[in-house]
N, CA, C and O atoms as a Tinker XYZ file with bonds, in Angstrom:
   240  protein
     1  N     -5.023000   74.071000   58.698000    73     2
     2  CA    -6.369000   74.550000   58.479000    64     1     3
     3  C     -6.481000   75.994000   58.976000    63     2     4     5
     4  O     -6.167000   76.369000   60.106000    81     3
     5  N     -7.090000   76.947000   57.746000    73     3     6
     6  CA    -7.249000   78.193000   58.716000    64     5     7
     7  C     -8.608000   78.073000   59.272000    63     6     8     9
     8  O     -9.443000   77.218000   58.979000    81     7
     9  N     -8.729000   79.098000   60.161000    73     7    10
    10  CA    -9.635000   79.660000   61.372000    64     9    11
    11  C    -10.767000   81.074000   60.802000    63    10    12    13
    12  O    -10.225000   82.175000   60.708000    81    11
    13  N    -11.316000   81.036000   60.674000    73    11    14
    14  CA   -11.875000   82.298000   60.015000    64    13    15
    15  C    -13.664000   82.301000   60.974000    63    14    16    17
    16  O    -14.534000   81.450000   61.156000    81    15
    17  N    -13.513000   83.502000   61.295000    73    15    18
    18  CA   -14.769000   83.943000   62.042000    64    17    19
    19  C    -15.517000   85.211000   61.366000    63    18    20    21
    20  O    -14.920000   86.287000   61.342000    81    19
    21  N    -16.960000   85.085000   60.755000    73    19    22
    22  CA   -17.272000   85.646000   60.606000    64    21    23
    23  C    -18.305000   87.223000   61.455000    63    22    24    25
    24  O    -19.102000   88.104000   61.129000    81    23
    25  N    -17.501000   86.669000   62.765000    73    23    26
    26  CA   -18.131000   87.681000   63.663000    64    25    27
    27  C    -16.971000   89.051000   63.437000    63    26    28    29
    28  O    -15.941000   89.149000   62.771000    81    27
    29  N    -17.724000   90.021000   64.356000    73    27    30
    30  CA   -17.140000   91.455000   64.582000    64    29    31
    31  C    -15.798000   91.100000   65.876000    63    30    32    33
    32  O    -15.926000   90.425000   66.897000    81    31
    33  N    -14.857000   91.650000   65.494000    73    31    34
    34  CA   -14.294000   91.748000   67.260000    64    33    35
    35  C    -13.991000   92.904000   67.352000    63    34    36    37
    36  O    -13.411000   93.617000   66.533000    81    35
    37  N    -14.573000   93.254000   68.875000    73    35    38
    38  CA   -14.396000   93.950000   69.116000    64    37    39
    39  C    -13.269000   94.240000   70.377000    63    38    40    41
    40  O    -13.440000   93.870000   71.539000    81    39
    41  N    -12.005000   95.037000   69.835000    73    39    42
    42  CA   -10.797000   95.178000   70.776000    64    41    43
    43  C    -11.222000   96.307000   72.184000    63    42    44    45
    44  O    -11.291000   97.519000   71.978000    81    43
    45  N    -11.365000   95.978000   72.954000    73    43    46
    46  CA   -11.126000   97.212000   74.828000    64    45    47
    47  C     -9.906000   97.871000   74.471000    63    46    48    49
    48  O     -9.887000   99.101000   74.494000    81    47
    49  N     -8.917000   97.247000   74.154000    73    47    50
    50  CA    -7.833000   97.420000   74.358000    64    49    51
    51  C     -6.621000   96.755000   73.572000    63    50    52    53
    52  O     -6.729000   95.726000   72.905000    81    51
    53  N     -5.207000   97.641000   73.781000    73    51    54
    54  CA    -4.497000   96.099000   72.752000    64    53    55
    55  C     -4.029000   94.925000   73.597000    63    54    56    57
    56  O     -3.395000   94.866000   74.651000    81    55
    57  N     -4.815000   93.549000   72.377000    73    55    58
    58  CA    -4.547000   92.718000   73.112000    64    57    59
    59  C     -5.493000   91.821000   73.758000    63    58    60    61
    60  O     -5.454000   90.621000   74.027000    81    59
    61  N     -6.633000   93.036000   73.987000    73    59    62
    62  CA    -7.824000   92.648000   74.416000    64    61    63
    63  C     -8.944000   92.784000   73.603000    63    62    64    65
    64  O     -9.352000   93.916000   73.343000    81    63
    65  N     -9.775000   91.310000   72.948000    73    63    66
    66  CA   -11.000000   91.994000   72.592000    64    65    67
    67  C    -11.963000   90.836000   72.812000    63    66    68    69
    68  O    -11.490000   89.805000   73.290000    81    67
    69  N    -13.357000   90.891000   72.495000    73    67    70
    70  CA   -14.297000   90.217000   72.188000    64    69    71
    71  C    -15.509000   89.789000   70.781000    63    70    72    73
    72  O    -16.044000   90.724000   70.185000    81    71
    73  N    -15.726000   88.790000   70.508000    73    71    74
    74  CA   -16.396000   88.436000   69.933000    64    73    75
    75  C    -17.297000   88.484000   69.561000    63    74    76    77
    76  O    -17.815000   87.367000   69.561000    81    75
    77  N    -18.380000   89.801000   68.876000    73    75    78
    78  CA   -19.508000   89.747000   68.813000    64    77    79
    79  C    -20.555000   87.993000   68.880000    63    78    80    81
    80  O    -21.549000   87.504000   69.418000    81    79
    81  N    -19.919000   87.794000   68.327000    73    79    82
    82  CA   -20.931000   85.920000   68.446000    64    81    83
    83  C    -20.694000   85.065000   69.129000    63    82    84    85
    84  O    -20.968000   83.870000   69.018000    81    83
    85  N    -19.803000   85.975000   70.412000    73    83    86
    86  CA   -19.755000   84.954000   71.910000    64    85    87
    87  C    -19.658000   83.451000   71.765000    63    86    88    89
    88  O    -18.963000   82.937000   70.888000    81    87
    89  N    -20.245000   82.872000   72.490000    73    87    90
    90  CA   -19.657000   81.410000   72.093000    64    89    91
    91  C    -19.689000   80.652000   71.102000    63    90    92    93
    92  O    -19.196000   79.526000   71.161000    81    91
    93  N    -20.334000   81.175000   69.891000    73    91    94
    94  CA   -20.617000   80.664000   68.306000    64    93    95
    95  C    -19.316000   81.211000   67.500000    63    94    96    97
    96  O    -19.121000   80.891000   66.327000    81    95
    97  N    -18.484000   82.021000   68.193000    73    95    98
    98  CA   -17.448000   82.347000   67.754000    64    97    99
    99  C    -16.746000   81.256000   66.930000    63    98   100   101
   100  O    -16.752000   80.253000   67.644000    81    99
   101  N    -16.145000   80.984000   65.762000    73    99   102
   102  CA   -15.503000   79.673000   65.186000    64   101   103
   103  C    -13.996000   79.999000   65.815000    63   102   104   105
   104  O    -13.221000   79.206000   65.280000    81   103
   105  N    -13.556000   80.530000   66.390000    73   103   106
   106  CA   -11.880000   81.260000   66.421000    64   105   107
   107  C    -12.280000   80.968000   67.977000    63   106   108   109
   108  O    -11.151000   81.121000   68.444000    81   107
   109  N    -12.980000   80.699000   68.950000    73   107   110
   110  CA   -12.511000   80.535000   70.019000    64   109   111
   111  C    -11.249000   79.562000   71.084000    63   110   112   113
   112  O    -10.916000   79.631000   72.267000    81   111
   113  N    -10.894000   78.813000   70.071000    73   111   114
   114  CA   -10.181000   78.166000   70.196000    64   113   115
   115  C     -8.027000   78.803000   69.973000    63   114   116   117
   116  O     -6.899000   78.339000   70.143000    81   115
   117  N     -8.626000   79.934000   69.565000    73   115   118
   118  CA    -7.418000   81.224000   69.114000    64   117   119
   119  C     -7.002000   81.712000   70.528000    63   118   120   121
   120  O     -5.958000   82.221000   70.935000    81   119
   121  N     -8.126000   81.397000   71.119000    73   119   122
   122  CA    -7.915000   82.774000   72.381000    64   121   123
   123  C     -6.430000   83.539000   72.694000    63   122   124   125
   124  O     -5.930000   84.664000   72.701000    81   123
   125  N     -6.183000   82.522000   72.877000    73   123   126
   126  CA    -4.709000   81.674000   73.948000    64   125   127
   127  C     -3.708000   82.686000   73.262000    63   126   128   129
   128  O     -2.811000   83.144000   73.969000    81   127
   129  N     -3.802000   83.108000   71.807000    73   127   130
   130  CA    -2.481000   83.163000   70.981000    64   129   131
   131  C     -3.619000   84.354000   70.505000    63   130   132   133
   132  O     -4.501000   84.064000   69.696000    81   131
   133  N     -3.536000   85.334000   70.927000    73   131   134
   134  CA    -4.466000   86.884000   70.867000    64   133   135
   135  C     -4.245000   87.235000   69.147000    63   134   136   137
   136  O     -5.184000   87.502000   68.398000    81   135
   137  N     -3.078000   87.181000   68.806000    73   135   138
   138  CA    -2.504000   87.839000   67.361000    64   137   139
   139  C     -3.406000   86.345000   66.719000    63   138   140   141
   140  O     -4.318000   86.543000   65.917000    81   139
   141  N     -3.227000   85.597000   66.940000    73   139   142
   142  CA    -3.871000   84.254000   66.131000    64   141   143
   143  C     -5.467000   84.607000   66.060000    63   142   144   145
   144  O     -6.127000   84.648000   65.022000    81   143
   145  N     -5.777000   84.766000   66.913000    73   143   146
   146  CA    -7.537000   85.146000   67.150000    64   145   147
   147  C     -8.175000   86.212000   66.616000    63   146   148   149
   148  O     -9.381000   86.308000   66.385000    81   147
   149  N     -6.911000   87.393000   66.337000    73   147   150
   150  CA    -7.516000   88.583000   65.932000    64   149   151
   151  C     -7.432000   88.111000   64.471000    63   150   152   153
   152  O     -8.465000   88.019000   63.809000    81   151
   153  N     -6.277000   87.821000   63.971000    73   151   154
   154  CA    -6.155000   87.684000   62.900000    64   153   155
   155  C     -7.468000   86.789000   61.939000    63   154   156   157
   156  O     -7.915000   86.801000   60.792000    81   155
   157  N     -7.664000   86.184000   63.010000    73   155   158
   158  CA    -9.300000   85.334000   62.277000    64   157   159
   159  C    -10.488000   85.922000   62.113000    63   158   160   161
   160  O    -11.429000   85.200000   61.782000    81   159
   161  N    -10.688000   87.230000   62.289000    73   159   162
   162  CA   -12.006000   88.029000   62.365000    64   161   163
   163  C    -10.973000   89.112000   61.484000    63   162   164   165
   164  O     -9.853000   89.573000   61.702000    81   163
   165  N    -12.193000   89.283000   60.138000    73   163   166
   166  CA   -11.788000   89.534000   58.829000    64   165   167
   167  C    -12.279000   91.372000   59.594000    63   166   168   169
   168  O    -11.736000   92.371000   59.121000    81   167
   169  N    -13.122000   91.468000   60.531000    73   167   170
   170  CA   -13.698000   93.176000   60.713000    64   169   171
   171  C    -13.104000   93.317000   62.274000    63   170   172   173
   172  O    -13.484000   92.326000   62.899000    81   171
   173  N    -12.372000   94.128000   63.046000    73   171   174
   174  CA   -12.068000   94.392000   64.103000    64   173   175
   175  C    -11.804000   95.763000   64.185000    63   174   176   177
   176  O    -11.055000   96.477000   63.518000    81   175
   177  N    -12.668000   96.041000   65.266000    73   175   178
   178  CA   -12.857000   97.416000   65.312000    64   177   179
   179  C    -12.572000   97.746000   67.082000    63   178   180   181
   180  O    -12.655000   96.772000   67.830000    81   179
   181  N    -12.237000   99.148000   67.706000    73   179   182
   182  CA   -12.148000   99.679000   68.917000    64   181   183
   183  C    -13.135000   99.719000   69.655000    63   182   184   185
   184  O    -14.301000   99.745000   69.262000    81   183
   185  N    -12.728000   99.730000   70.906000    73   183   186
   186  CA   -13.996000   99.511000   71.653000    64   185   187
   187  C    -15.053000  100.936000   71.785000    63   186   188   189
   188  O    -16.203000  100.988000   72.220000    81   187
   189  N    -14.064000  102.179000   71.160000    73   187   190
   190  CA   -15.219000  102.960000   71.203000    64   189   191
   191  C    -16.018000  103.360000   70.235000    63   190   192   193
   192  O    -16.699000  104.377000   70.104000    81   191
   193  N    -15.778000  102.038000   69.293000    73   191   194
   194  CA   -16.386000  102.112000   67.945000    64   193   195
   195  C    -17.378000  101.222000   67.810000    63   194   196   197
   196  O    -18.128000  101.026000   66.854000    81   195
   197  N    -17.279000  100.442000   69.381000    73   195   198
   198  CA   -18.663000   99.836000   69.307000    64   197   199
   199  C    -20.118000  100.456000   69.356000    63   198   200   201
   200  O    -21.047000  100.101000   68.630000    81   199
   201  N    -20.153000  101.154000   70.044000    73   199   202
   202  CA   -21.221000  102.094000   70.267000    64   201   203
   203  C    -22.087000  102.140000   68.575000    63   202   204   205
   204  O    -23.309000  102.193000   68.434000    81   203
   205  N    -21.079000  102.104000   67.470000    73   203   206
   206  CA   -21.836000  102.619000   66.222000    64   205   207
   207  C    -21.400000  100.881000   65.678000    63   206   208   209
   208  O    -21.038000  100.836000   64.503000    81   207
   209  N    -21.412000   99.797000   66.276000    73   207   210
   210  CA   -20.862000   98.873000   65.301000    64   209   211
   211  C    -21.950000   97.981000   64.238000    63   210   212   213
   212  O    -21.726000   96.934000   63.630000    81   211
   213  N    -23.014000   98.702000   64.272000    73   211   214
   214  CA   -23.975000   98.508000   62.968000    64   213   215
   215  C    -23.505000   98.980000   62.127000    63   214   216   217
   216  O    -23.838000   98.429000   61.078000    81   215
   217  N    -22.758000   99.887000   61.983000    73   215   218
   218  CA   -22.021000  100.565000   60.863000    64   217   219
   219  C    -20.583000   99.695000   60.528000    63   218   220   221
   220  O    -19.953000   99.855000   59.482000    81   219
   221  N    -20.314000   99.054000   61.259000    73   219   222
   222  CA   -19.000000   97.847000   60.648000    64   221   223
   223  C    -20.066000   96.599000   60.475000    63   222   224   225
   224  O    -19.351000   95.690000   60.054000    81   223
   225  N    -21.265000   96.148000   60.572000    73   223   226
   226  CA   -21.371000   95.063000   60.399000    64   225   227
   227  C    -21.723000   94.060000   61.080000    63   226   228   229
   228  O    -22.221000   92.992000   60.723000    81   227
   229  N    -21.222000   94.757000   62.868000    73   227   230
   230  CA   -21.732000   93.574000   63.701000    64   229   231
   231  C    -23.039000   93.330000   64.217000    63   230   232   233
   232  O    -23.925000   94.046000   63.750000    81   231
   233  N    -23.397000   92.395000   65.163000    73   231   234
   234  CA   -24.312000   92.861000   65.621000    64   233   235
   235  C    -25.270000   93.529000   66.644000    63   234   236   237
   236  O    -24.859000   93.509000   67.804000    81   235
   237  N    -26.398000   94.081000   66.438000    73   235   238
   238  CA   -26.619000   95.111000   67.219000    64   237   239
   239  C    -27.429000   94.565000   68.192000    63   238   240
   240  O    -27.842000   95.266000   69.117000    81   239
């Protein structure tokens, strides 16, 4: 079964990111396996691209 999250993630760092839809996240269960988790959030953007991430989609 795939995993697909329609939230934003947003990466700090590589390796590191977060979930715009926090615990509604559907991929939280990815965590563990980072490349598995990212790969489930179709928009992932840098963390200093959060600042504008109404402009990717997430939310504000």
């Amino acid at each position: 079964m795939t995993v697909v999250c329609d939230g934003l993630l947003v990466e700090s760092s590589e390796g590191v990111g977060e979930c715009d839809q926090g615990e509604a996240c559907q991929a939280l269960g990815l965590r563990s396996d980072y490349e598995a988790y990212r790969a489930a959030h179709g928009r992932v953007i840098a963390g200093g691209q959060a600042e504008n991430r109404d402009e990717y989609g997430g939310e504000a």
